[in-house]
LUMBA-122850 format. One record per residue (C-alpha): residue number from 1; residue in three letters; chain; x, y, z. Coordinates in Angstrom, 2 decimals, padded with zeros to 5 digits. Last residue first. Example, Ala and Ser with C-alpha at 12.3 -4.5 7.8 and 13.67 -1.06 7.14 Angstrom:
+-----+-----+----+---------+---------+---------+
:   i :  aa : ch :    east :   north :      up :
+-----+-----+----+---------+---------+---------+
:   2 : SER :  A :  013.67 : -001.06 :  007.14 :
:   1 : ALA :  A :  012.30 : -004.50 :  007.80 :
+-----+-----+----+---------+---------+---------+
//
This chain:
+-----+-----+----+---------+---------+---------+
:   i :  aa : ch :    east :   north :      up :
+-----+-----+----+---------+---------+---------+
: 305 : UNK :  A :  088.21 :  095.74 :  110.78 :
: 304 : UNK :  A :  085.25 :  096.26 :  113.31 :
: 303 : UNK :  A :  084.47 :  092.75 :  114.30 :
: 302 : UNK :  A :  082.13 :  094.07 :  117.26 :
: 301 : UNK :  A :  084.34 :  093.01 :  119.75 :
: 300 : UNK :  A :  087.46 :  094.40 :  118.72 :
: 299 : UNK :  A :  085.57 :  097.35 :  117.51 :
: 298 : UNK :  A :  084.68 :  097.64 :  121.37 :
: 297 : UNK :  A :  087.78 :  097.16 :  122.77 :
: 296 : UNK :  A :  089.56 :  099.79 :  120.61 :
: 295 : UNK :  A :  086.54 :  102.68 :  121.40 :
: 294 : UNK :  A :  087.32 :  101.59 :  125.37 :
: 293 : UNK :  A :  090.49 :  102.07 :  125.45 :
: 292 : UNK :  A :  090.55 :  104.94 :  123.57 :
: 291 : UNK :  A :  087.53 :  106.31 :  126.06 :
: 290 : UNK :  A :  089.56 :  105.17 :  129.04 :
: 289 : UNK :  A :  092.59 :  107.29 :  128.01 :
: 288 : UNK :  A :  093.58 :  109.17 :  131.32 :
: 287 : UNK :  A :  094.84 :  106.68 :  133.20 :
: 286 : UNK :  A :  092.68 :  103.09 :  132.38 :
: 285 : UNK :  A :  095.81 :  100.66 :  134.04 :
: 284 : UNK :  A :  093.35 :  099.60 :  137.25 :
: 283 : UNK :  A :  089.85 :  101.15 :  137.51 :
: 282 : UNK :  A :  089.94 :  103.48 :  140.80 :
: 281 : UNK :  A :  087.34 :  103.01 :  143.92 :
: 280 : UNK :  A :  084.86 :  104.83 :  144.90 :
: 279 : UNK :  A :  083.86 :  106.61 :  147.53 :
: 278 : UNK :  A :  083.12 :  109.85 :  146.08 :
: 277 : UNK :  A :  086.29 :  111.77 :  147.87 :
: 276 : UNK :  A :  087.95 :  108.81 :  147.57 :
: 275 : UNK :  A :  087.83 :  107.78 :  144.06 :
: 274 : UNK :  A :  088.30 :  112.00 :  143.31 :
: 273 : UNK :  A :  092.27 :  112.19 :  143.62 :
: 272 : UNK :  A :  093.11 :  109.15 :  142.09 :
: 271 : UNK :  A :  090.51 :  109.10 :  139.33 :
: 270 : UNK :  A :  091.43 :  112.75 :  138.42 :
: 269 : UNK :  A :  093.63 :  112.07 :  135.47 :
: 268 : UNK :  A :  090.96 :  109.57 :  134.02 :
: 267 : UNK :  A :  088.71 :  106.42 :  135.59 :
: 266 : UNK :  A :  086.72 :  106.19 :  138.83 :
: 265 : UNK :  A :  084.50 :  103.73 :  139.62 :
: 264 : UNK :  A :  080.96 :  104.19 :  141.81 :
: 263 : UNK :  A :  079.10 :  101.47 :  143.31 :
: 262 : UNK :  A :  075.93 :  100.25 :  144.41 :
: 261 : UNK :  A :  073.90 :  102.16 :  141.67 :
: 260 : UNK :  A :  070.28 :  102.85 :  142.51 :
: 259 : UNK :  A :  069.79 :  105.23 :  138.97 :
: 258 : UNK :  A :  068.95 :  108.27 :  140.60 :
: 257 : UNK :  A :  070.75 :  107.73 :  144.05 :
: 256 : UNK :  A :  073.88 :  106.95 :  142.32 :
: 255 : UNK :  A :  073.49 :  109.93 :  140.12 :
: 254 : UNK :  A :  072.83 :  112.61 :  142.56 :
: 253 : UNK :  A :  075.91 :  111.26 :  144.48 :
: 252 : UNK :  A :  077.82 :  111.81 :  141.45 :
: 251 : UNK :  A :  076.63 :  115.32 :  141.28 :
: 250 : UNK :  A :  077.04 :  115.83 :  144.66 :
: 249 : UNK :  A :  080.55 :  114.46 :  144.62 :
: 248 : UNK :  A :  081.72 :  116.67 :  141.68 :
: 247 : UNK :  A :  080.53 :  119.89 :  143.14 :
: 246 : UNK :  A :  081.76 :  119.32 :  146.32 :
: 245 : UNK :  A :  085.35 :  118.69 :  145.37 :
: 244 : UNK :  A :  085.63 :  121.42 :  143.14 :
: 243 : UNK :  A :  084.21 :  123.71 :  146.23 :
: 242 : UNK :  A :  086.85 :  122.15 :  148.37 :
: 241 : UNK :  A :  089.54 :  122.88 :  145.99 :
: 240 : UNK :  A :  088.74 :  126.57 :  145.25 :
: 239 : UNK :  A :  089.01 :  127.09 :  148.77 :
: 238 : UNK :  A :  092.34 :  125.20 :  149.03 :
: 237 : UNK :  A :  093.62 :  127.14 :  146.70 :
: 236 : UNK :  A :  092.91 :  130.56 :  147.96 :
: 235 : UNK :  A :  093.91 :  128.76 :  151.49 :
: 234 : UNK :  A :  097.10 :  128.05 :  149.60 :
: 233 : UNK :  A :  097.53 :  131.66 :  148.54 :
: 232 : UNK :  A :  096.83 :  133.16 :  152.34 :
: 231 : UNK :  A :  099.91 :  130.79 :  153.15 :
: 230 : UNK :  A :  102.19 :  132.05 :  149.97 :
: 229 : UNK :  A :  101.68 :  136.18 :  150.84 :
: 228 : UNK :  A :  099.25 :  138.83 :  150.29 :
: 227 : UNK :  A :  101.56 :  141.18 :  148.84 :
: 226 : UNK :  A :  104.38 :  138.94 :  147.57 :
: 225 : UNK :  A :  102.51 :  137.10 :  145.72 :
: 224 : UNK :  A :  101.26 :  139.89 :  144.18 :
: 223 : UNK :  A :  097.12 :  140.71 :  144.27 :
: 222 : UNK :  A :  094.54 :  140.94 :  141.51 :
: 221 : UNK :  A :  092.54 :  138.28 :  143.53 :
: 220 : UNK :  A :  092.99 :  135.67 :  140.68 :
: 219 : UNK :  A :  096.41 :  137.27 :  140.59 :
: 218 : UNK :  A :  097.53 :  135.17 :  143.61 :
: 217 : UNK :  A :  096.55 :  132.24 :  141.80 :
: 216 : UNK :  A :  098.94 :  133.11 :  139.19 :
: 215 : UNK :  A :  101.86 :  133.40 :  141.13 :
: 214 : UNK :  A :  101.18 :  130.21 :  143.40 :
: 213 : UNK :  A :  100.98 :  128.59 :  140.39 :
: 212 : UNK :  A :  104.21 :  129.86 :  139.06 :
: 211 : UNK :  A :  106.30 :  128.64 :  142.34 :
: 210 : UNK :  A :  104.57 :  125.56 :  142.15 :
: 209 : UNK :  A :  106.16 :  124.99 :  138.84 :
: 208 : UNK :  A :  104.25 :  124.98 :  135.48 :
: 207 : UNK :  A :  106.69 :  128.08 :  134.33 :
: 206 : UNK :  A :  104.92 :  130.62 :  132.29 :
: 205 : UNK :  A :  102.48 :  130.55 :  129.39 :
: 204 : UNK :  A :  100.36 :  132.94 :  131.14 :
: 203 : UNK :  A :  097.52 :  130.43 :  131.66 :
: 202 : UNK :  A :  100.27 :  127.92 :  132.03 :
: 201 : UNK :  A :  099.82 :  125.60 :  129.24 :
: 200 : UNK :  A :  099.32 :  121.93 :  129.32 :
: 199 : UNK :  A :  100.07 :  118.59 :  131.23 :
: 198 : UNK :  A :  100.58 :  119.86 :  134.19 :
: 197 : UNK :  A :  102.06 :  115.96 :  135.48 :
: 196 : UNK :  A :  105.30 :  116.75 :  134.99 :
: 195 : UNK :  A :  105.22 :  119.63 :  137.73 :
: 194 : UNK :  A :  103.66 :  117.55 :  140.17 :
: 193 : UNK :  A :  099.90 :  116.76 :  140.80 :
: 192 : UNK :  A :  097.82 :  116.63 :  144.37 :
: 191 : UNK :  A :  100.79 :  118.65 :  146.03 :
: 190 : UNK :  A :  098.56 :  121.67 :  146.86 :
: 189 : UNK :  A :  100.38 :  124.11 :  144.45 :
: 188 : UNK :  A :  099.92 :  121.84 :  141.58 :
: 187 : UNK :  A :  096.24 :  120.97 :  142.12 :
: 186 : UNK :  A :  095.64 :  124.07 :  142.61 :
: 185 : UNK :  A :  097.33 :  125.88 :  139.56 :
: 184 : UNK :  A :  096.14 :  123.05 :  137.10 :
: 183 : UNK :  A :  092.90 :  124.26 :  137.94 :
: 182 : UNK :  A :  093.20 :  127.13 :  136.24 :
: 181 : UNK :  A :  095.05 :  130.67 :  137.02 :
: 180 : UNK :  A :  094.84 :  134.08 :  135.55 :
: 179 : UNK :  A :  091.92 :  133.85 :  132.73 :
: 178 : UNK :  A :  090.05 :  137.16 :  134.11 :
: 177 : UNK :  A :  086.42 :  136.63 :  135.75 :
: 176 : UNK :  A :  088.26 :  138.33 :  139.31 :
: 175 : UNK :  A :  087.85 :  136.84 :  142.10 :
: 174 : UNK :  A :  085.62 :  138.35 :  144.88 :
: 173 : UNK :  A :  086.57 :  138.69 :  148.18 :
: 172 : UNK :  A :  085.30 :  137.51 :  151.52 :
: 171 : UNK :  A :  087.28 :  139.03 :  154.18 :
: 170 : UNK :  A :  088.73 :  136.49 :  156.90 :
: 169 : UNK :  A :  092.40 :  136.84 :  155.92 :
: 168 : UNK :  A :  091.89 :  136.53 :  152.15 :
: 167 : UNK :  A :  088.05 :  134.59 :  152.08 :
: 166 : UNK :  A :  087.12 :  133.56 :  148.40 :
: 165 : UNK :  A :  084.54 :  134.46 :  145.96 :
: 164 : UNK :  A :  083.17 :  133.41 :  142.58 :
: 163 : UNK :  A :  084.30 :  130.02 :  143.09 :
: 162 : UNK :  A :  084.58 :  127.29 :  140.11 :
: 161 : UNK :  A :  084.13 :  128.74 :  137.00 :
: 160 : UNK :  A :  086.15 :  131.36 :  138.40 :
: 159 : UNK :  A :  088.97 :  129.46 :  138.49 :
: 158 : UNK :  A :  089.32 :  128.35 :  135.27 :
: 157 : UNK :  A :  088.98 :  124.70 :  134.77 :
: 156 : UNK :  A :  092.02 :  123.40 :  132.60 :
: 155 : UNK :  A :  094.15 :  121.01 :  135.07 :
: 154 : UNK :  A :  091.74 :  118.42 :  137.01 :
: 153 : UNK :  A :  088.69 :  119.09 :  135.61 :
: 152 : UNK :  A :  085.25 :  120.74 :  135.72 :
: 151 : UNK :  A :  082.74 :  121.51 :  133.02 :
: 150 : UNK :  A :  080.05 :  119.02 :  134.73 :
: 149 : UNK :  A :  078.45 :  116.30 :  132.99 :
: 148 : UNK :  A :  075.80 :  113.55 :  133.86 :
: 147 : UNK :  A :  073.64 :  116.38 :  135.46 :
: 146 : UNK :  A :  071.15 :  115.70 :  133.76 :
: 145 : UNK :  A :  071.00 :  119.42 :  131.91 :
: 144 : UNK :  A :  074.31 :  118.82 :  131.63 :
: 143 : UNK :  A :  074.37 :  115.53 :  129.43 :
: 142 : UNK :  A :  071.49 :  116.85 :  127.43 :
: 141 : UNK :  A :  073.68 :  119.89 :  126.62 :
: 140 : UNK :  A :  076.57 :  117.36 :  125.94 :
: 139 : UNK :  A :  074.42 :  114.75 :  123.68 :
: 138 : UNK :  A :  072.44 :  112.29 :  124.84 :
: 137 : UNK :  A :  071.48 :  109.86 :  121.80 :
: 136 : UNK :  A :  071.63 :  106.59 :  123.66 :
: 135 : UNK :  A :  072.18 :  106.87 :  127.18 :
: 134 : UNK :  A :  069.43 :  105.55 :  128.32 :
: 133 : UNK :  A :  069.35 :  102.67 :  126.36 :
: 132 : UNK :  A :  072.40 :  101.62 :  128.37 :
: 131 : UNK :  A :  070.70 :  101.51 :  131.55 :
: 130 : UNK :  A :  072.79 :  100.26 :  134.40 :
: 129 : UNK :  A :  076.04 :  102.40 :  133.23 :
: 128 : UNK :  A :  075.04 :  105.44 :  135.01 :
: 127 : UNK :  A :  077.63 :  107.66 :  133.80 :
: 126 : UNK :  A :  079.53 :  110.66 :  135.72 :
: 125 : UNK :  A :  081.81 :  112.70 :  132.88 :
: 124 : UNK :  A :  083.91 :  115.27 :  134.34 :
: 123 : UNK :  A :  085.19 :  117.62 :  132.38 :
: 122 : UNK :  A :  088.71 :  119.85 :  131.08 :
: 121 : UNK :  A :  091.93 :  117.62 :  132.04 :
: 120 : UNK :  A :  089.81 :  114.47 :  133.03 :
: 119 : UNK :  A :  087.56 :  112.84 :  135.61 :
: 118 : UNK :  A :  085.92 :  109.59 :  134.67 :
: 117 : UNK :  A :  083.54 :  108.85 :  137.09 :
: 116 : UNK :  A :  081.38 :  105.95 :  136.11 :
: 115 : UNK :  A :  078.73 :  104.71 :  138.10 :
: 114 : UNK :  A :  078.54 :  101.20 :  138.90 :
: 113 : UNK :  A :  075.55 :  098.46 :  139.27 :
: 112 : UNK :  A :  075.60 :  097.45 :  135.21 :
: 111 : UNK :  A :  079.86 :  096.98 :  135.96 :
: 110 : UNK :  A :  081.67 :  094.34 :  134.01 :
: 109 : UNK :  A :  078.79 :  094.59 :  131.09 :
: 108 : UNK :  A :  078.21 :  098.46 :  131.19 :
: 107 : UNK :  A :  081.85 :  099.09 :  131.07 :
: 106 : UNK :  A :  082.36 :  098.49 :  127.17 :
: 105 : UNK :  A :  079.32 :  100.89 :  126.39 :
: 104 : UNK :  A :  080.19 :  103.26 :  129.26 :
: 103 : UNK :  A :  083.70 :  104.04 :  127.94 :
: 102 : UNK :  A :  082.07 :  104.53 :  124.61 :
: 101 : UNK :  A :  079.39 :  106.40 :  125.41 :
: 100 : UNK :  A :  082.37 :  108.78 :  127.34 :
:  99 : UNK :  A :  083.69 :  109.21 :  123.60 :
:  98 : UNK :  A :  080.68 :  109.81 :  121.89 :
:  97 : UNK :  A :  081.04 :  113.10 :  121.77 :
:  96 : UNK :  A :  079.40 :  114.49 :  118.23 :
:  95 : UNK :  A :  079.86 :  111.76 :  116.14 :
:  94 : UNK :  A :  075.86 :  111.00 :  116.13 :
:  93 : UNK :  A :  076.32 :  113.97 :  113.91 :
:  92 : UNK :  A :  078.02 :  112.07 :  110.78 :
:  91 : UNK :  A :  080.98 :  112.39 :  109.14 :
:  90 : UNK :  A :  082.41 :  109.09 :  107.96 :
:  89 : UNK :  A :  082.62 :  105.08 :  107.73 :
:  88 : UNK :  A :  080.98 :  104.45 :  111.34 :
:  87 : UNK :  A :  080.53 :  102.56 :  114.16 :
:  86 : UNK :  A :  077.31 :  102.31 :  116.15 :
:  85 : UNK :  A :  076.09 :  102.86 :  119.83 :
:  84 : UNK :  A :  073.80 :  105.81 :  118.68 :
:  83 : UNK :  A :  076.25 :  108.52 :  120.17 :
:  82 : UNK :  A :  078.74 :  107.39 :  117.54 :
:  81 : UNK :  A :  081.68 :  105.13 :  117.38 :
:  80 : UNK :  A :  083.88 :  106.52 :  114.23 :
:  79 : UNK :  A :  085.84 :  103.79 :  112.32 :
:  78 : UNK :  A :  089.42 :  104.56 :  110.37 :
:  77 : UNK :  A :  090.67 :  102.96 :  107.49 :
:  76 : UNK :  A :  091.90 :  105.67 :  105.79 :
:  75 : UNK :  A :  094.19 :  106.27 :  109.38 :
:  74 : UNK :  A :  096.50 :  109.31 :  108.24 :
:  73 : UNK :  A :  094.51 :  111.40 :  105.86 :
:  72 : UNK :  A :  091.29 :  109.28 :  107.53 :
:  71 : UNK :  A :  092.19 :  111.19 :  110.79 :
:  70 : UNK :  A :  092.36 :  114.36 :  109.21 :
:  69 : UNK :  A :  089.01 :  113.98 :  107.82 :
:  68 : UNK :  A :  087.45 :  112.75 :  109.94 :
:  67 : UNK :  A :  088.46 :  115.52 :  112.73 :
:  66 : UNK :  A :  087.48 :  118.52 :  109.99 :
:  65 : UNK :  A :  084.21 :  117.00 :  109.35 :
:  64 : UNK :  A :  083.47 :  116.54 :  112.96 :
:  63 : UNK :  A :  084.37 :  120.19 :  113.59 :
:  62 : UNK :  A :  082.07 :  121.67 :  110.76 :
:  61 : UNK :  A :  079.05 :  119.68 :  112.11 :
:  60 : UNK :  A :  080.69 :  120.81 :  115.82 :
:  59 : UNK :  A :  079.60 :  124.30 :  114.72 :
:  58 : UNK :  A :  081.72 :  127.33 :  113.13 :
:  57 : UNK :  A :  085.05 :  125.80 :  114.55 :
:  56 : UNK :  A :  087.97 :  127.32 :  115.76 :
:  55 : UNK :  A :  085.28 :  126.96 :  119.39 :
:  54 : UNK :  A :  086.16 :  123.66 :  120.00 :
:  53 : UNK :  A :  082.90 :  121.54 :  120.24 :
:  52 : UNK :  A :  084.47 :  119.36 :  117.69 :
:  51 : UNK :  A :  086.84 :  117.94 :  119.95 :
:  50 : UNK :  A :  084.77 :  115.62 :  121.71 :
:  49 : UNK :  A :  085.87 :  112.61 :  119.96 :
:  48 : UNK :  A :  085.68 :  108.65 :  118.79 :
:  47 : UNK :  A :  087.69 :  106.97 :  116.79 :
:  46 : UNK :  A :  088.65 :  103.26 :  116.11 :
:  45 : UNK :  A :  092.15 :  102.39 :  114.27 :
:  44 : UNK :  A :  093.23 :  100.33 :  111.79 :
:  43 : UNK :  A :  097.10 :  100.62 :  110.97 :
:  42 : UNK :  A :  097.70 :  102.76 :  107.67 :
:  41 : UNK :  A :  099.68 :  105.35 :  109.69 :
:  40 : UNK :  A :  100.42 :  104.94 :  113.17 :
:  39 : UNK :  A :  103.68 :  107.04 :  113.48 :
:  38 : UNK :  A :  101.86 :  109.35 :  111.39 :
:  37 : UNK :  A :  099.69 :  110.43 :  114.60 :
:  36 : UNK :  A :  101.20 :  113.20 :  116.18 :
:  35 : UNK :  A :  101.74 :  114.30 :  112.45 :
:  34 : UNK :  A :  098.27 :  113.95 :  111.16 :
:  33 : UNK :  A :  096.70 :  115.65 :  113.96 :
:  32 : UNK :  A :  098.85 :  118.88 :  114.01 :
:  31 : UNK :  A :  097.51 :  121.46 :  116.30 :
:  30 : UNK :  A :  095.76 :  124.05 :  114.60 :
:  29 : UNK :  A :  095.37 :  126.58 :  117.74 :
:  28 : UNK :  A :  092.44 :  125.78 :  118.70 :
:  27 : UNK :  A :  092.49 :  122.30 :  117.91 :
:  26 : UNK :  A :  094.90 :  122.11 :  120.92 :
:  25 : UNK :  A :  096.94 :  118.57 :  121.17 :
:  24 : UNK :  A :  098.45 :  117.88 :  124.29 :
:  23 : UNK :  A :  099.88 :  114.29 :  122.98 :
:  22 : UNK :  A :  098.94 :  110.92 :  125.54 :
:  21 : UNK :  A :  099.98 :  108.04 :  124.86 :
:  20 : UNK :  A :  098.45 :  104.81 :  125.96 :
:  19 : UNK :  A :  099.80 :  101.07 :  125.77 :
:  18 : UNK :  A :  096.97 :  098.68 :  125.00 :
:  17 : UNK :  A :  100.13 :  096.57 :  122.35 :
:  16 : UNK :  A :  098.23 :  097.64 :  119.47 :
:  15 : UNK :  A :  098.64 :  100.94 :  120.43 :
:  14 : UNK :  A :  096.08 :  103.09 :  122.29 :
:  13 : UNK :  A :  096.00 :  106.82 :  121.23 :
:  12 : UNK :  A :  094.98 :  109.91 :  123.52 :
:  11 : UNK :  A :  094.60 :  113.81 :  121.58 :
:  10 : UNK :  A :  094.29 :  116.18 :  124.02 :
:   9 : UNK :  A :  092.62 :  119.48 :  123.98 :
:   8 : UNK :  A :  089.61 :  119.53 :  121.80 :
:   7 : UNK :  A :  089.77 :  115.75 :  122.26 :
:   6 : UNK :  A :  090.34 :  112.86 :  119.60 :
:   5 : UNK :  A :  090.30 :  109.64 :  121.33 :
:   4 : UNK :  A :  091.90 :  107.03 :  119.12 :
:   3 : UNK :  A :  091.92 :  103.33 :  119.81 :
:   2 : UNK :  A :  094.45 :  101.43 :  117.52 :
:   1 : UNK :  A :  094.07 :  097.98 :  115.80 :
+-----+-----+----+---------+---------+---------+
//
């Protein structure tokens, strides 16, 4: 059996063997499920997703319809974990991201006094896992309006989203709400990921090299590199950094304090970068497909097949 995790960006597979691949894989843009994954085809496979919220899609009923159905072109055999804890045959709203109720749903028994942070490309997901009933039935908007997600990651956050203003040689100055630089840019320039690991487009489809993120981050302030210079563009990026930082370890901290959790592990792209800054501590071999994982272990255990 296979473990599929079916993003709006990435699609992540687990093999038979618990090796994980990872394809960048934007629904927006019709990327092709059934290819990436007709290496696999006719193998049993669990599901789950998130990539119905993309926005090619009228509504994620319309997006969960589309994502079975390519799936089962490939996979006919295919189960979908839900937000109600259960597998299924076919389209059906609980569907709607289940994939970090997943990770939590397999965690919950090696780790009821954690939380999970499982920092990706795009979000980060911060679980209680003491109270499984809990969690039944949240969806996304429930998630933020708990606090259990925030729209931040390691590569695809805009930077906006992050800082409305930065300081350029002591003046405070506002960015600009234009799609210049992400994330990706930051992490890139400040040495926390290399140039393999910027693992989708370039907000101008240029070069992923430090060189190109410094670029674009400079334009987040509608300046040249060359006119403000590289050291005023790391502080940009260090700026945004800190306030990336902050934003995920308060709302972890918010959750550890809410549900009385004694630890906090880290899972995903990020896990490296934001164990510490949390104080937590990684979960070995999980990279960036702990939901695929997870999905496979459970149908595994539930007699799925």
């Amino acid at each position: 059996m296979i473990g599929v995790d079916v993003g709006g960006a990435n699609l992540k597979v687990i093999d038979n063997g618990g090796a994980a691949t990872v394809h960048y894989c934007p629904l927006w843009r019709g990327a092709p499920i059934v290819d990436l994954l007709s290496s696999y085809a006719g193998q049993e496979a669990a599901v789950v997703m998130s990539g119905e919220l993309a926005d090619c899609f009228s509504s994620k009923g319309e997006g969960i319809v589309f994502i079975v159905e390519q799936i089962r072109a490939v996979l006919p055999g295919a189960r979908f974990y839900g937000t109600d804890g259960r597998f299924h045959d076919g389209p059906d709203p609980s569907l709607a991201a289940a994939n970090w109720l997943a990770s939590a749903d397999w965690l919950r028994e090696t780790h009821p006094d954690a939380v999970l942070l499982d920092v990706g490309s795009t979000t980060a997901d911060i679980v209680p896992l003491g109270d499984f009933g809990a969690l039944l039935g949240l969806t996304d908007l429930l998630r933020l309006q708990r606090g259990y997600l925030r729209y931040t990651g390691l590569l695809r956050t805009t930077i906006p989203a992050i800082v409305r203003e930065v300081e350029i040689e002591g003046v405070s100055t506002p960015v600009s709400s234009e799609f210049f630089a992400q994330t990706a840019d930051v992490h890139l320039v400040l040495g926390h990921i290399g140039p393999d690991e910027y693992l989708c487009d370039a907000p101008d489809r240029g070069p992923r090299t430090r060189e190109g993120g410094l670029r674009r981050l400079a334009r987040t302030v509608c300046a040249d590199l060359g006119e403000i210079g590289e050291k005023e563009v790391i502080g940009i990026a260090r700026q945004v950094w800190e306030a990336q930082r902050d934003e995920v370890a308060n709302a972890v901290r918010a959750a550890v304090e809410g549900s009385g959790a004694r630890e906090v592990v880290a899972a995903g792209i990020g896990a490296r970068l934001f164990a510490p800054v949390v104080g937590g501590r990684e979960l070995p071999d999980l990279a960036d497909a702990l939901p695929a994982h997870a999905v496979r272990a459970l149908a595994c255990r539930n007699g799925e097949t």
